[in-house]
N, C-alpha and C positions, 0 to 999 in steps of 0.2 A: 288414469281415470278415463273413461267410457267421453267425458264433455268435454276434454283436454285435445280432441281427434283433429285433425285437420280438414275440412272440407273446400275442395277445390272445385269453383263452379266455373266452365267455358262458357261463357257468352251473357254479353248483357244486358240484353231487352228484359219484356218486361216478364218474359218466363225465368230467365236466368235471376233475374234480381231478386225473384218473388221465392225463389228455392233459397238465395242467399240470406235473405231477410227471417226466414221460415227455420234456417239451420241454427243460423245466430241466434234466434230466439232459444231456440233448443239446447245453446250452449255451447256450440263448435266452434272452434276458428274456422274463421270462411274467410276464401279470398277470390276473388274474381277475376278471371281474366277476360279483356274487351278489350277491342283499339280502342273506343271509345268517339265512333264518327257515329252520333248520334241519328244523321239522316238513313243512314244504311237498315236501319231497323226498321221491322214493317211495323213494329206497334208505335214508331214514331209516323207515319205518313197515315194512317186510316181513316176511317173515320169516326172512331170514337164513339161507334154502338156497342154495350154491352148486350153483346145478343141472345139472350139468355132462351129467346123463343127455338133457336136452331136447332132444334132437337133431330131433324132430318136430314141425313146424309145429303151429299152436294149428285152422288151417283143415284140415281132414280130409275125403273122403267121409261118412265116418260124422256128423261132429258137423254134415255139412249138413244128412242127413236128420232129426237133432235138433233143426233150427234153429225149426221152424216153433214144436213144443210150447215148447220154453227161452223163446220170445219171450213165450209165453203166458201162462206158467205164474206166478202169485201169490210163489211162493218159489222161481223159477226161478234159480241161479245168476250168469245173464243178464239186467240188467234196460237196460230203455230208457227213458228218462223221453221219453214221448209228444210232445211239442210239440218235442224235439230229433229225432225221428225224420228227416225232410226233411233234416237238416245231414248226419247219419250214413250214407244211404243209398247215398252212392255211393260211400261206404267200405264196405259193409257186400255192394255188388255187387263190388267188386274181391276181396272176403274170397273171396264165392262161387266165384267166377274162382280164385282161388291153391287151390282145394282140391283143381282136375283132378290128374289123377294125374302130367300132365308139372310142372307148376308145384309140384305140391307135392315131389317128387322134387329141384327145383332148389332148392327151399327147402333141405330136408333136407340136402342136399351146403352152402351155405352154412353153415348153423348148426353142421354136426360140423365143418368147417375149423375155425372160431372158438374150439370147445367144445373142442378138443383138447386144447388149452394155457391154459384161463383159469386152472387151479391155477395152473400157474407164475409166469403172471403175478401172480396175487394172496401167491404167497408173496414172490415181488422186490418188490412195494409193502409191506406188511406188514412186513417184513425191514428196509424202508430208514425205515421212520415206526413204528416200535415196538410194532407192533400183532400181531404173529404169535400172541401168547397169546391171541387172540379170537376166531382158527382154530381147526377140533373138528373132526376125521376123524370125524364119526357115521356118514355116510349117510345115506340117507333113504327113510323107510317108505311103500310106497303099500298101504295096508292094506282090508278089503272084509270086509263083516260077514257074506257068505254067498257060498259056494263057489260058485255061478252068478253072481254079480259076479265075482267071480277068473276064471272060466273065459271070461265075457264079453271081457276086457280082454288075453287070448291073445295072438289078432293081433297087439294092438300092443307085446306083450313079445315077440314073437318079430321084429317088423321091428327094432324095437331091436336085439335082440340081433346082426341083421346086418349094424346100423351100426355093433356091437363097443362096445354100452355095454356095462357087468359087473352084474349082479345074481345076487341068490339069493333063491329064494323061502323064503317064512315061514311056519309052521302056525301053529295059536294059541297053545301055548307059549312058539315064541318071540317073539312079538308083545306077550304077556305081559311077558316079561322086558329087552324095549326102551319098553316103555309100559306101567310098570305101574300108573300111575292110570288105567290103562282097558281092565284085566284082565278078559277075556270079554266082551268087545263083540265082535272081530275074528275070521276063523275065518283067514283066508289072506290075506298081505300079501304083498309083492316089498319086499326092500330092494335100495335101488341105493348098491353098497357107493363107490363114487369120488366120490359128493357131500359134501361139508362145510358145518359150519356157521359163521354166523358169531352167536358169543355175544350181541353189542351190536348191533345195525348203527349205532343214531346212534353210540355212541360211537367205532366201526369209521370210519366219516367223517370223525368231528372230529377222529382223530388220524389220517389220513392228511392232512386240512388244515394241523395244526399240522406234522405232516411237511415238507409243502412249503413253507411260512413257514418251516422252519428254514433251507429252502433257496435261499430268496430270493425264490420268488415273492411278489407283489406282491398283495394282496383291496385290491379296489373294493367296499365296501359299498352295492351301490347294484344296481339295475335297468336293463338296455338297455333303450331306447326308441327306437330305431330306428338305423338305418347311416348315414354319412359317403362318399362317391364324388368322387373327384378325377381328374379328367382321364378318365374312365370305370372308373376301378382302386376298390374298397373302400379307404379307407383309415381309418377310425375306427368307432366304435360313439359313439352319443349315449347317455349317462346323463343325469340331473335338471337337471345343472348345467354340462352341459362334452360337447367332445369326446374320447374318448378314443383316442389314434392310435396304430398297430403296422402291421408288413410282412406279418405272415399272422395269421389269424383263427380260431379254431375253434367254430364252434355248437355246443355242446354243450347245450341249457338245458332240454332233455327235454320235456315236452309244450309247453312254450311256444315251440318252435323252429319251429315251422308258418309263422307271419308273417313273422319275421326272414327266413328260406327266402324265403319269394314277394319281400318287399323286396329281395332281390338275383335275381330270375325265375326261381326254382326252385318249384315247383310241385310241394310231396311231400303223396303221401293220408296223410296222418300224422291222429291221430284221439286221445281221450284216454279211456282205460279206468279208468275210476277202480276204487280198488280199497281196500276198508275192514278198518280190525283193529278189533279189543278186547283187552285186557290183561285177564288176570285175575291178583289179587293172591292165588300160592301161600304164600307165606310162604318157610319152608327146606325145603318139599318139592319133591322131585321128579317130576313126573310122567312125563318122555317124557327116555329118553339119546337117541332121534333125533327130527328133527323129523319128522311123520307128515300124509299128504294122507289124509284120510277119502272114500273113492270115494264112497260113497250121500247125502253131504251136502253133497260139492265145498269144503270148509274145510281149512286145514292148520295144525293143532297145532304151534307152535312156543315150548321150556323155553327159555327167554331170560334172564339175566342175572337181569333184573330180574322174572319172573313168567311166566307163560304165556301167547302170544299166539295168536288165533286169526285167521287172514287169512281172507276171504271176499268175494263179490260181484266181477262182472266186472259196470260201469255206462255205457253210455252216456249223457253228459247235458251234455260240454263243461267248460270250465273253472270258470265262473260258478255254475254251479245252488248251493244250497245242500244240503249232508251229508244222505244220507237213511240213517237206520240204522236203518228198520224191519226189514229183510229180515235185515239180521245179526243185529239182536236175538232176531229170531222164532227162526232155525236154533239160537242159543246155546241159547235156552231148551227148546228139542224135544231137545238134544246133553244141556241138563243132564236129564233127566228118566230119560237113557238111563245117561247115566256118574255114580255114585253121588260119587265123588269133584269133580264141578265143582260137586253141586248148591249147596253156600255158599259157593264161591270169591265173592268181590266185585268188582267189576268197578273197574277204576286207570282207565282211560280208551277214550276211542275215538277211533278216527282216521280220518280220508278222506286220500288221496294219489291223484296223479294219474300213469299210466304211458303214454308214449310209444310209441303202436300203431301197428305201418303191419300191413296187410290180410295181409299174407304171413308178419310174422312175423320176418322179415329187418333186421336196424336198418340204418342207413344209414350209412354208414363210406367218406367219401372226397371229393374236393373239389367245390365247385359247377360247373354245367354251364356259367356264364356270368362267374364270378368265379372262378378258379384260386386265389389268395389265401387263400380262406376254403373251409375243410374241415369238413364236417358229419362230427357223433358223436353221433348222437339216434334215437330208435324202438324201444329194446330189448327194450319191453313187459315183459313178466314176467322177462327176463334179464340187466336193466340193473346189478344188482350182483355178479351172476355174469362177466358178459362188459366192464363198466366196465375193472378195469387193461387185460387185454386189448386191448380199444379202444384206450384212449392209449398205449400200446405200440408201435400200428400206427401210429395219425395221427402220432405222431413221428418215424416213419422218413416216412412220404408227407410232411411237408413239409419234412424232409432232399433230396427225392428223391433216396431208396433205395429197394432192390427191399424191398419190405413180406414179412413173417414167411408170407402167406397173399395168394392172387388178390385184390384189393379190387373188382373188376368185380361180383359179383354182388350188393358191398352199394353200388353206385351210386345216387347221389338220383337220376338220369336213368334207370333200369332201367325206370320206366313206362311211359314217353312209349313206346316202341316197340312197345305191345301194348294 
């Protein structure tokens, strides 16, 4: 029988989980494989905006012509560690490419299909794994310490607004009163009232994992090491010790999906943006009821469960490099000298994660070009735990073949090759 199939999902964040939870439902044995070192995941380190407003690609006209100084620049938001340049470049030429205004346009239309619906999706996961209490209708603040920042960033609240996000703008008042540990810094912010947060995000993970262990899925504690091919068809994943065999497959494993992809001749610009926090230990205080993107220092302020984290740094440098947290340090320390309230917060920890980049912006949602079998759910970059249930949503109807919630054509791994 057709629900008797085996479904093997690589990787366990909260894309992989949300394909595994979504199969099971459907009826599949599912089993997962993940080492299972929870920090390594970026939907474990973020900051826990569902960002449902992103509806605009990350490559822009404007942020081209910024490209040159960000590369430059000492404390530029964007760093490149130099001897990975060469690796990056010709991701970094397709980035250029996706910003024309037809490409970026296409993007756009992909990302709001998706973005439509990832509340829904996240409250039916949430709902079904006990987690709904970790959802917070805040929204979220794009805040700007001088009315020519506000007015600069116009444009691109008014193309929004034609994609029919919702927001409202903020004077200092009430910016004050959504962030009050950092009362009169901000003169004019945008809240985008449709985003939520998510309080934990690890712990937002781990109990959609115990979720689907309640439900029978199957964890492999272990790492894929490469594919299994029988009579030309996928048929296993190699872990340490064994092969592991199933009927349909899903990459899910976020930046590390690049290789496994080519192992079956798929060839995605997939690239790894690393992206660094710091937790500062508030105590029982409050400082932000939303999470808040600070325009002139490119950081987002996120009141988290457990303390206040501040996300930062978009890195090129690959999987390998080792943690560079100078560049977050320097901005924390220029932030505390500004905001009276962080100046003796202490610092709980810091983190590097690695996010799953493709040049456009676009993740990749649908099956391989040369292996039907195996269904790629990887590249979400900045939206992977926003758009996660979503994902597994769809890829469990695509390997029903049913007609999917939304077009899957424009998130094709094959969408390059013809340009």
């Amino acid at each position: 029988m057709e629900h008797q199939k085996t479904v093997i999902v690589i990787g366990g964040g909260i894309v992989g989980l949300s394909c595994a939870f979504f199969a099971r439902r459907a009826g599949y044995r599912v089993k997962v494989i993940d080492p299972d070192i929870a920090s390594r995941r970026a939907s474990f380190g973020n900051a826990g905006i569902l960002a449902v407003c992103e509806t605009l690609p990350l490559a822009t006209p404007a942020l081209l012509r910024q490209l040159p100084s960000l590369l430059l620049s000492r404390d530029s938001p964007l760093q490149i560690r130099w001897r990975y340049l060469p690796v990056v470049i010709p991701w970094l030429i397709r980035f250029a490419r996706s910003s024309a205004r037809e490409p970026f346009l296409r993007s756009a239309t992909a990302l709001n299909s998706v973005l439509q619906t990832a509340l829904d999706a996240h409250a039916e996961l949430a709902a079904a794994c006990s987690a709904t209490e970790l959802l917070a209708p805040t929204g979220w603040i794009k805040a700007y310490q001088s009315d020519d920042a506000y007015r600069s960033q116009g444009d691109e609240r008014a193309e929004l607004a034609d994609w029919g996000v919702t927001m409202q703008p903020l004077d200092a008042s009430d910016i004050d009163a959504l962030a009050p540990g950092f009362a009169g810094v901000f003169a004019k912010a945008t809240l985008f009232t449709d985003c939520q947060q998510v309080k934990s995000p690890g712990e937002y993970i781990a109990r959609i994992a115990d979720g689907c262990a309640r439900q029978g899925v199957e964890f492999i504690r272990d790492s894929a090491r490469g594919v299994v091919f029988k009579d030309g068809r996928l048929s296993a994943v190699r872990v340490s010790d064994r092969p592991i065999e199933g009927d349909t497959f899903i990459l899910a494993c976020g930046a590390w999906s690049k290789a496994l992809a080519a192992e079956l001749g798929d060839h995605v610009p997939l690239d790894t943006d690393r992206g660094y926090h710091v937790m500062l230990d508030t105590g029982h205080s409050t400082l932000l009821r939303s999470p808040l993107f600070w325009h002139e220092k490119s950081v987002v302020f996120s009141q988290l469960d457990r303390g206040l984290r501040m996300t930062s740094s978009v890195e090129f440098a690959g999987l390998d490099a080792p943690p560079a947290y100078g560049n977050i340090d320097r901005t924390l320390n220029a932030i505390r000298s500004i905001v009276p309230a962080l100046a003796e917060l202490p610092v709980e920890d810091r983190w590097l994660g690695f996010r799953p980049s493709m040049p456009d912006s676009v993740p990749v949602i649908g099956p391989s070009a040369h292996h039907p079998n195996c269904f790629f759910a990887f590249g979400h970059g900045h939206l992977g735990l926003t758009l996660g249930p979503q994902t597994g949503r769809l890829v469990a109807q695509a390997i029903q073949g049913r007609k999917t919630d939304i077009d899957l054509a424009p998130f094709s791994p094959s969408r390059f090759t013809s340009r």
